[in-house]
C-alpha positions in Angstrom: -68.4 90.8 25.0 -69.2 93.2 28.2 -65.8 94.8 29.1 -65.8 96.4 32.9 -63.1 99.2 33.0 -62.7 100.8 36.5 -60.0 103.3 38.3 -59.6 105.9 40.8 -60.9 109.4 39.8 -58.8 110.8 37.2 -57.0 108.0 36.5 -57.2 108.1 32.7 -60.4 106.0 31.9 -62.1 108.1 29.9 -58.8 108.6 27.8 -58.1 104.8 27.8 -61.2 104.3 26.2 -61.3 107.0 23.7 -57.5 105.4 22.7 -59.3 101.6 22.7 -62.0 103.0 20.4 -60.3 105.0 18.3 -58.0 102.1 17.2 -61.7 100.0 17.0 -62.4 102.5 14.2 -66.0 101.7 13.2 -66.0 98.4 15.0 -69.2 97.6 16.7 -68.7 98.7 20.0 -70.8 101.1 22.3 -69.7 102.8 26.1 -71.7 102.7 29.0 -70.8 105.3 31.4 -71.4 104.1 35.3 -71.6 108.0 35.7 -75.0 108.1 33.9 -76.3 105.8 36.7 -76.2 108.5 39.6 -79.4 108.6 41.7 -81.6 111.7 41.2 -81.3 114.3 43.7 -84.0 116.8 42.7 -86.1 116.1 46.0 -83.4 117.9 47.7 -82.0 121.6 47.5 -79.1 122.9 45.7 -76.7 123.0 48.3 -77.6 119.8 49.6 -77.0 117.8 46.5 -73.2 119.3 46.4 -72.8 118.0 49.4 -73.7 114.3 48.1 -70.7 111.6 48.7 -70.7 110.9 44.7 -67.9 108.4 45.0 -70.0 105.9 48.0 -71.6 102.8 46.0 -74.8 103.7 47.3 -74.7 106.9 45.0 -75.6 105.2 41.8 -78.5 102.9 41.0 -76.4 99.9 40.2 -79.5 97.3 40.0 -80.6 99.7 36.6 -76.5 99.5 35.3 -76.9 95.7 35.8 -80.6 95.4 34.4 -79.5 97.2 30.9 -76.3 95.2 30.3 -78.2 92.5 30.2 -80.8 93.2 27.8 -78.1 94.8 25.7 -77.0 91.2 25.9 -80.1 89.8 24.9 -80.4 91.6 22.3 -83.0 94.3 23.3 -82.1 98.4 23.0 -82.1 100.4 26.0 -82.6 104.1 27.3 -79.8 105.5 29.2 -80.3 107.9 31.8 -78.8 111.4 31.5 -76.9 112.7 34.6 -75.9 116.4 35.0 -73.1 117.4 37.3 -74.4 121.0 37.2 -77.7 120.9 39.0 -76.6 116.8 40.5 -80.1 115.7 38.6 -81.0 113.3 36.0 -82.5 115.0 32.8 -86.0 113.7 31.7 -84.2 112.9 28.3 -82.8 109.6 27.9 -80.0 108.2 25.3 -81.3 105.7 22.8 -78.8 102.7 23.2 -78.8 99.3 20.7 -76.9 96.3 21.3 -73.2 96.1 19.8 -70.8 92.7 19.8 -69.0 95.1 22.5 -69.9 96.7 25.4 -67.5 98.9 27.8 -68.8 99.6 31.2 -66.4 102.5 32.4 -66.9 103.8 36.0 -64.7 104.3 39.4 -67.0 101.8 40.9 -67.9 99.0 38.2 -65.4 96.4 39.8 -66.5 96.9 43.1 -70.1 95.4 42.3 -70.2 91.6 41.9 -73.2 92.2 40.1 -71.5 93.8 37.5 -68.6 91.6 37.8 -70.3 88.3 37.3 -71.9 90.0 34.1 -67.9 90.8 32.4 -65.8 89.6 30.3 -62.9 91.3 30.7 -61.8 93.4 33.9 -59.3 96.0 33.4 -58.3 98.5 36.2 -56.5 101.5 34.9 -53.7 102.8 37.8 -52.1 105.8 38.1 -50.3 108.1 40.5 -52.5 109.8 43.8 -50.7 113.2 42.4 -51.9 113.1 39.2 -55.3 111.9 40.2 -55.3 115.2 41.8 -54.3 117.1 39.4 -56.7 115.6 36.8 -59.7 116.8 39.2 -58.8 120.1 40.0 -58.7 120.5 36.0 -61.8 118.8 35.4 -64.3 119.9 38.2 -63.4 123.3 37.8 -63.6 123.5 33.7 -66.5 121.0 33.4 -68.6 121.2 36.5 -68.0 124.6 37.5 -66.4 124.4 40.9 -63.6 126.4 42.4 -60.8 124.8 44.0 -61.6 124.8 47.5 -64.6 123.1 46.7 -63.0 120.6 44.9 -59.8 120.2 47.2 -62.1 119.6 50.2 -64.4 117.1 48.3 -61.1 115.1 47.9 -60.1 115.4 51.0 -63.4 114.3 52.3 -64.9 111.6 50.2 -62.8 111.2 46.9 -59.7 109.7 48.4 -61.5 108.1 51.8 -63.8 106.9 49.4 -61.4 105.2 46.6 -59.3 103.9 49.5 -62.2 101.9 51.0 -63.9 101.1 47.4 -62.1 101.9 44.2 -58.2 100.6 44.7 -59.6 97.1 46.8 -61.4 96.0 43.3 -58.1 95.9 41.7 -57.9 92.5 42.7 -60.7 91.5 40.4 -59.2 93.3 37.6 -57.6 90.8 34.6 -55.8 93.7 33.2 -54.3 96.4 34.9 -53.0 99.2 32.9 -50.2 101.6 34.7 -49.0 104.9 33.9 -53.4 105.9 33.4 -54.3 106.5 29.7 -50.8 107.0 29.0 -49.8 103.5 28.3 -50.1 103.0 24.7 -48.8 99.5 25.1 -51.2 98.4 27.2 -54.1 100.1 24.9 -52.7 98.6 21.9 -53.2 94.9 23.4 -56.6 95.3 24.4 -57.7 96.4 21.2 -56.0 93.8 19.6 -57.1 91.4 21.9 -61.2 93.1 21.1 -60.5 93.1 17.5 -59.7 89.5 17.7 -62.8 88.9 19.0 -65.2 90.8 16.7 -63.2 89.0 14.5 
């Protein structure tokens, strides 16, 4: 079972699936972050890579996203790419991955790609306020990626919300499930682990 689960930046996926898993206990499922997937950007300088429009499609090598899915479908383990948001690199280490009965895809972008689409399951889009999007990033790029807030205040301005306005909100349409209110909608979270656990079942 390959479950896609996209959003706008901030939205609460990460949460949503740390909520879907926790209730999964020990179940047999593994996550596949579409973040992992970034192109390498060592050829170019520091400076340079910062600059990088990490929330365009073309950012992320979706043909290797697409080509491990499906030999964790088949069966076959796979080594997943390290990305690191500190030096905008991929790390010569790799994660060991093996197949589970259920596979999460999690990324801003995973819905947009009918690659990736054709390959799922289930499509769940998780919504939540522009504000609190916000919000979310400031927190998050400055604690975990080590930006200040003009930098990160300008990135939004510049390709974070042009970006999920052209890319990220137009896949909702594809989405079976849409889950409001970000990872804050315990409802929502408790149905789609039910509905996974019935399947495992």
């Amino acid at each position: 079972m390959i479950i896609g689960i996209a959003g706008g930046t901030g939205s609460g996926k990460t949460t949503v699936v740390k909520k879907i898993m926790g209730r999964l206990n020990d179940a047999p499922v593994t996550v596949i972050p579409q973040d992992n997937y970034y192109k390498d950007n060592s050829d170019l300088p520091m400076e340079e890579r910062h600059k990088q429009n990490f929330d365009h499609p073309d950012s992320i090598e979706f043909s290797l996203l697409a080509a491990h899915i499906d030999k964790l479908k088949s069966g076959q383990g796979i080594q997943m790419p390290m990305y690191s948001y500190l030096t905008c690199t991929r790390a010569e280490e790799t994660v060991p991955v093996t197949p589970m009965k259920v596979i999460i895809v999690e990324g801003i972008l995973v819905l947009s790609q009918r690659e990736l689409r054709q390959r799922m399951d289930l499509k769940i889009y998780v919504d939540c306020d522009d504000d609190d999007r916000l919000i979310r990033c400031i927190h998050r790029d400055i604690l975990e990626r080590g930006r200040d807030v003009k930098s990160v205040l300008e990135r939004y301005e510049k390709t974070v919300k042009p970006m999920h306005i052209q890319f990220v909100e137009p896949s909702k349409r594809y989405a079976d499930v849409i889950i409001t209110q970000g990872g804050n909608n315990e409802a929502a979270v408790d149905m789609i682990s039910a509905a996974i656990g019935m399947k495992l079942s």
